[in-house]
Every structure is written in C-alpha cells, then in structure tokens.
C-alpha positions as a LaTeX table, in Angstrom:
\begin{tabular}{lrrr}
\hline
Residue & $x$ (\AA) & $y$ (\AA) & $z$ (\AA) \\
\hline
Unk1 & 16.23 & $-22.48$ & 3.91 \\
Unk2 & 16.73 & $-20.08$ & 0.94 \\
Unk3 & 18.79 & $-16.73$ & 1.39 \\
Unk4 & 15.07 & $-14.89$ & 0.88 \\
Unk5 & 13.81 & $-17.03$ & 3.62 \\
Unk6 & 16.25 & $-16.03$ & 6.34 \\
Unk7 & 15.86 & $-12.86$ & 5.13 \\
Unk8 & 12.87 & $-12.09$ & 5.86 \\
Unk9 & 12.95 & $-14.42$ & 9.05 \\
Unk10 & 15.91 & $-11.52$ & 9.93 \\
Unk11 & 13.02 & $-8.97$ & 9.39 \\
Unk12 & 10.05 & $-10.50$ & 11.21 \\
Unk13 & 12.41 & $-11.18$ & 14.59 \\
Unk14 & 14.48 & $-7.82$ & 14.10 \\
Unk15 & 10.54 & $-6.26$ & 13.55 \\
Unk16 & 9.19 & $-8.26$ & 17.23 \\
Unk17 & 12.41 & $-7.44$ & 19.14 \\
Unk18 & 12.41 & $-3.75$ & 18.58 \\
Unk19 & 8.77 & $-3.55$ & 18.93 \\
Unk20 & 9.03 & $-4.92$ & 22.09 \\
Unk21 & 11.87 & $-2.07$ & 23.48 \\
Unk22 & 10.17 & 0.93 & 22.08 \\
Unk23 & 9.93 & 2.16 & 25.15 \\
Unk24 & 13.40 & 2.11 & 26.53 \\
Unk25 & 14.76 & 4.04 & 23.64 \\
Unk26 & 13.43 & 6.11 & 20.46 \\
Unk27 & 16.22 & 4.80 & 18.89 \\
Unk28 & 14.11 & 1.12 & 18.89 \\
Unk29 & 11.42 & 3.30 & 17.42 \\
Unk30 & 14.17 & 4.38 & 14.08 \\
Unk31 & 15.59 & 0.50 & 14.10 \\
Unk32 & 11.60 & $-0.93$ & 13.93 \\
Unk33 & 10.65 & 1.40 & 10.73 \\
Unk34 & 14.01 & 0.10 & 9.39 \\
Unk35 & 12.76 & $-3.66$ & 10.15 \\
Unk36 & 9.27 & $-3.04$ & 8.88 \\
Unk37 & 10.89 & $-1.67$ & 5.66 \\
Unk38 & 12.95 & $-4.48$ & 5.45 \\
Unk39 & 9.82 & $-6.43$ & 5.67 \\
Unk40 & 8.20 & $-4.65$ & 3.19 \\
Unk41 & 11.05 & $-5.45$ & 0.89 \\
Unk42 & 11.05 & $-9.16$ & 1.48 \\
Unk43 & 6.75 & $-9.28$ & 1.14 \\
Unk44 & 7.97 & $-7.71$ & $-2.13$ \\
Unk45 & 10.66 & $-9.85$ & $-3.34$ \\
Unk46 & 8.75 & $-12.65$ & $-1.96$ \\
Unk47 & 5.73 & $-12.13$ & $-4.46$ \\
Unk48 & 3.26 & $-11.17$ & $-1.50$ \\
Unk49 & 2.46 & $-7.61$ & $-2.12$ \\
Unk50 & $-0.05$ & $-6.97$ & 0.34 \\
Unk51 & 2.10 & $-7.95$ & 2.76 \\
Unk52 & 4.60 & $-5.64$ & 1.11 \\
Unk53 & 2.25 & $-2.71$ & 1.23 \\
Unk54 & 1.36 & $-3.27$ & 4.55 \\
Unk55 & 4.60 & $-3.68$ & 5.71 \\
Unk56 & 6.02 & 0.00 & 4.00 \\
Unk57 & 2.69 & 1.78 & 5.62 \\
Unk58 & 3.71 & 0.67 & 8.71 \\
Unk59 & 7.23 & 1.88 & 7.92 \\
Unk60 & 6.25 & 5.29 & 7.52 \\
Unk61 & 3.88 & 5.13 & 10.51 \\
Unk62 & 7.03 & 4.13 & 12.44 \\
Unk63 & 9.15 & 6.95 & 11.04 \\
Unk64 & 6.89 & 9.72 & 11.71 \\
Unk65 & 6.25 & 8.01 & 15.54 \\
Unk66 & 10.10 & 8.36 & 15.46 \\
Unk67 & 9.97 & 11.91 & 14.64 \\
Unk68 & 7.28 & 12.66 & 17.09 \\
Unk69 & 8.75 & 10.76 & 19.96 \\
Unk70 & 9.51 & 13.33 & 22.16 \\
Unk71 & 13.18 & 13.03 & 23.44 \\
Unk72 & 12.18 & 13.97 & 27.00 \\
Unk73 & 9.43 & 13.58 & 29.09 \\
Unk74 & 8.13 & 16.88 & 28.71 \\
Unk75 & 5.31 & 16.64 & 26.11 \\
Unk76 & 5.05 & 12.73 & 25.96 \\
Unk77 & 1.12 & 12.88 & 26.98 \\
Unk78 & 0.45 & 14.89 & 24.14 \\
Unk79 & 2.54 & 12.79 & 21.75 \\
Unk80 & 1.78 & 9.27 & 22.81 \\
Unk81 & $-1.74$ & 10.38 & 21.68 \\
Unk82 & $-1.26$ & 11.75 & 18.15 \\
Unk83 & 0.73 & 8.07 & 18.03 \\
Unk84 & $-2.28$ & 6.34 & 19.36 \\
Unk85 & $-4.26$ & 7.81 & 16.72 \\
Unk86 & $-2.02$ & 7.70 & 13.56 \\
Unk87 & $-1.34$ & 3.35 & 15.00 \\
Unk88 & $-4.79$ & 2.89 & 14.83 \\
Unk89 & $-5.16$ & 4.48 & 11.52 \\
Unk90 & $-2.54$ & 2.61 & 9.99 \\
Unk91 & $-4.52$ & $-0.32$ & 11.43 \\
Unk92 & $-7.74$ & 0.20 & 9.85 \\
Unk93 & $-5.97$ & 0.67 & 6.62 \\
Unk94 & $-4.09$ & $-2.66$ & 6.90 \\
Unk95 & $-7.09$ & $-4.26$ & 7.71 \\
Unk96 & $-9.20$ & $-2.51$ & 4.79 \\
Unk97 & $-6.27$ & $-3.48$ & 2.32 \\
Unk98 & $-6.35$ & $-7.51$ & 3.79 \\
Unk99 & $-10.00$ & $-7.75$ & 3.15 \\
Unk100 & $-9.53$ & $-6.02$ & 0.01 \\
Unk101 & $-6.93$ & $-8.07$ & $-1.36$ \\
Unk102 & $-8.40$ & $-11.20$ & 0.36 \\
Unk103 & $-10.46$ & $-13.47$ & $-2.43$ \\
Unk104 & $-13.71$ & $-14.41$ & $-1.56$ \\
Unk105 & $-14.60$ & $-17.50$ & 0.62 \\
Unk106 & $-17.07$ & $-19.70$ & $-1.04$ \\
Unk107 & $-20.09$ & $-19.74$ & 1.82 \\
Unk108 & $-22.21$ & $-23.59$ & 2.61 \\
Unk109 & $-21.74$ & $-27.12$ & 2.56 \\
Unk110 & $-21.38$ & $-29.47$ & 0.01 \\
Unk111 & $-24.69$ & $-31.27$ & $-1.06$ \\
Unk112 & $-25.15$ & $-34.52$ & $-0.19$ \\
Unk113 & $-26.91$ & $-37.43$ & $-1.61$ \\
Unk114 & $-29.40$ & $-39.10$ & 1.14 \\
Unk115 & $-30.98$ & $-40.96$ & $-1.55$ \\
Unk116 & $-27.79$ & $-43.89$ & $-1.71$ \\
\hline
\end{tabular}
C-alpha cells in the first residue's frame, strides 16, 4: 500500500468510528467533520472529485451539527431536528451530484445471431 492509500484508509475508519460515538460526545461530532475533511482531501488527491465534493459537503454539514449540538439536554428535541433536516439535505445533494457525475449506462443486450 501507497502512503495515499493508508491515508485515506486513516480517513474512511477515523470517518466510521466517530460516526458511530456521536452520541456519547459532541466532541465525536468536531473529530467526524475533521475525518470527512480529511476524506475530502484524499477523494481530491486521489483524482476522484466527486468523492471529494461529497466528502467536504458533508464536512460542513458536520461542523454546523457540531455547532448546533446542544451541550445539554435542554433543547436537544429542537436541535436533533434542524440536524435531521440539514442530514437529509446534504443527502439529496450527494445523491443529485453521484447521478450527475455518474456516466451513462448503455441500456439492452447484445444482438445475437440465431441464424449460425
């Protein structure tokens, strides 16, 4: 393996294991829009842009869900909301910019000769 290549296999993990404590801490919340921007930097380095893109929206997304994460209980209702809504934004977008990016499947089978 390449030093890119463990990079961004450092990214990916550091990106699942954080994901996966957000809600013990909102300080997994800060370290998982520092492993998606990591991500975004390898998807960049690694000639993938659209995996780069994706990867720095999500960044942000995480950052402001860092921001918003209420440091108490008091108001988490109302906040894990607005999150819901802005994570399922950031969804549609990465999805619009896959398909857009995606190039276009060529559609039927092959003809055959039954004549042989």
């Amino acid at each position: 393996m390449d030093a890119l290549t463990l990079f961004g296999l450092f990214a990916v993990t550091a990106m699942l294991v954080t994901y996966a404590l957000e809600d013990r801490s909102h300080w997994f919340v800060l370290v998982f829009a520092a492993s998606c921007a990591l991500g975004s930097a390898y998807g960049f380095l690694q000639g993938a842009w659209p995996f780069g893109l994706v990867e720095a929206i999500w960044a942000v997304v995480a950052l402001r869900r860092w921001h918003l994460r209420p440091r108490s209980e008091r108001g988490r209702a109302r906040a894990l909301a607005v999150l819901a809504r802005e994570e399922l934004a950031a969804q549609r977008i990465a999805i619009g910019l896959i398909i857009a990016c995606t190039p276009p499947v060529q559609r039927g089978c092959p003809s055959t000769n039954r004549n042989s």
